[in-house]
Every structure is written in C-alpha cells, then in structure tokens.
C-alpha positions as a printed Julia matrix, in Angstrom:
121×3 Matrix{Float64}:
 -21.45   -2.3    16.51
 -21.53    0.38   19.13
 -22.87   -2.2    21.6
 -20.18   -4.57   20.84
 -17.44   -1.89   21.45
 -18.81   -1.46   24.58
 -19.1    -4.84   25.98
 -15.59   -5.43   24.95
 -14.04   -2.46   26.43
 -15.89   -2.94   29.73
 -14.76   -6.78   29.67
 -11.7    -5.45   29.3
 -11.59   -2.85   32.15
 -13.65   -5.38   34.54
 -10.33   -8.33   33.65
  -8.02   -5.23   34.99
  -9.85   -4.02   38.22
  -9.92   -7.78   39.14
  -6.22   -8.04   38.28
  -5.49   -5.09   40.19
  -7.27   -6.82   42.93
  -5.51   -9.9    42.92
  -1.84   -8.64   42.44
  -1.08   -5.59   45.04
   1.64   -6.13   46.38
   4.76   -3.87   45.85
   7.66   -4.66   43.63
  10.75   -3.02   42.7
  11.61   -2.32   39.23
  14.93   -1.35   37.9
  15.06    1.52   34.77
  18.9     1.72   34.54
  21.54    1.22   37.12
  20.77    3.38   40.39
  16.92    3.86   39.73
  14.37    1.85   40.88
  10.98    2.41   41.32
   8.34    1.23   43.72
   4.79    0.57   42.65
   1.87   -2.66   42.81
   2.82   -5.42   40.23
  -0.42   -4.5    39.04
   0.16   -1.16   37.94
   2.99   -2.09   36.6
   2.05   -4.71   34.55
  -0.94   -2.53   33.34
   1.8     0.12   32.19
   3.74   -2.18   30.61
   0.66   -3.11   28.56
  -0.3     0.33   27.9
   3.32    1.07   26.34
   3.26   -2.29   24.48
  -0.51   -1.06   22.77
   0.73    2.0    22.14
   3.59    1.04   19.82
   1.62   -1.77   18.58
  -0.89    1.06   17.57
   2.25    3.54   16.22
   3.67    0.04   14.23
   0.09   -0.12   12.71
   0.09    3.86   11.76
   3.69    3.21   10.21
   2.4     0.49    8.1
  -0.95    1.6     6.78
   1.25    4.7     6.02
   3.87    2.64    3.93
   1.09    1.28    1.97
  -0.71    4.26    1.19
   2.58    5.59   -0.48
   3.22    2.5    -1.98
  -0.17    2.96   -3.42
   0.27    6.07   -4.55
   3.7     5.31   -6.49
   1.84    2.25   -8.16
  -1.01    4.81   -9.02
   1.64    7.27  -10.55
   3.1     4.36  -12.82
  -0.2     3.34  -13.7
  -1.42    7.06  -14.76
   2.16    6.95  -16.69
   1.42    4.12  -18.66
  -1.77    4.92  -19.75
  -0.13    7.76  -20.78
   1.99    6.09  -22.95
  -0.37    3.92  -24.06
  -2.87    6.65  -25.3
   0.48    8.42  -27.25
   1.09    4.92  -29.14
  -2.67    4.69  -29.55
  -2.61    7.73  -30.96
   0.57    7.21  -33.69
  -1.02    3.83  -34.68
  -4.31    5.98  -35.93
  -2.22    8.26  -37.67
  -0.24    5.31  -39.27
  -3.3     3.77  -40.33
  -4.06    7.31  -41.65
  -0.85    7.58  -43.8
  -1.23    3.73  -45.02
  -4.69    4.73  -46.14
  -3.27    7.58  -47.95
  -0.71    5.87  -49.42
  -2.86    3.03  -50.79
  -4.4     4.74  -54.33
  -1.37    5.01  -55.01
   0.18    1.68  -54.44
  -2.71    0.0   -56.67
  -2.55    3.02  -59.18
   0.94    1.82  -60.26
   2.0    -1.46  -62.13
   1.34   -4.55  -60.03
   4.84   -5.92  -59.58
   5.48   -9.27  -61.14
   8.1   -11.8   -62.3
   8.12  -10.42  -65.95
   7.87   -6.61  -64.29
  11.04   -7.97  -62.34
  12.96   -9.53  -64.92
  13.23   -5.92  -66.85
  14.34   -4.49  -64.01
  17.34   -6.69  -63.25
C-alpha cells in the first residue's frame, strides 16, 4: 500500500512541476476592490487547488464527525431500550411467578359452571 501511496503522490507532484512549466506567465488577480496580486498562473492555480483540498478535507472531518455523534445518539437509544426491555423482562417473570402462585388456589376452589352460576344469580 505504501508503494502505491507513493507512486500516486509523485504522479501527482511530477503533473504539477510540468504544469508549472507550461503555464509561467504572470497574471493579475483581484481579492477585493483595490488589491491585486501578481504571481505565475501556475502558482496560482496550484493555490487555488490547495485551498479547494483543504476544505474538501475540513468538509470530510465535519462529516465523519456528524456521524460519529449520530452514532453515538443511536447507541444511547439502543442501550435505553434494552433497558427497558430487560425491566419488562423482568415484571413478566415475576407475573408468571404470581400466576403460579395463584394457581392451587384457583383449582382448589369449585370449578365454575352453569348450575354453580345459576345459584349465584
């Protein structure tokens, strides 16, 4: 990988010495009303690239950053409801636990029935 890097970095700086080379001569470049600066198109082309990389690499900072918060937030909500779920987990054991209590005595008393209803009414 370390050899790729390379070859593609000095491709990279060979394609600008040659476009240095080829585009020298001087042109004038306004900033804001009254300034102007003097330099080879060259160089300023190759500045204008630089600045364009660089906030191109500050875009890319600002976005892995959004995501790694995102990610966090989704992990939160995620810890949260497993959280929750555990706590209902937890009340449907001790439901079942009651129920089971509760059982004996359900079958210990008189099964209810139509005749068992009828006296009651």
């Amino acid at each position: 990988m370390r050899q790729i890097n390379f070859l593609i970095i000095f491709a990279v700086c060979l394609a600008l010495v040659l476009f240095s080379l080829e585009n020298s001569e001087p042109t004038a470049i306004r900033i804001i009303e009254g300034v102007q600066v003097q330099a080879p198109l060259s160089i300023e082309l190759i500045f204008a690239m630089g600045i364009g990389a660089t906030l191109a690499w500050i875009f890319s900072i600002w976005t892995r950053l959004q995501q790694q918060l995102e990610s966090r937030r989704a992990m939160r909500q995620i810890r949260s409801k497993e959280e929750q779920i555990e706590k209902l987990e937890q009340d449907v054991e001790r439901y079942k636990a009651e129920i089971e209590e509760q059982l004996p005595a359900l079958s210990a008393s008189r099964p209810l029935t139509e005749g068992t209803l009828a006296e009651q009414g």
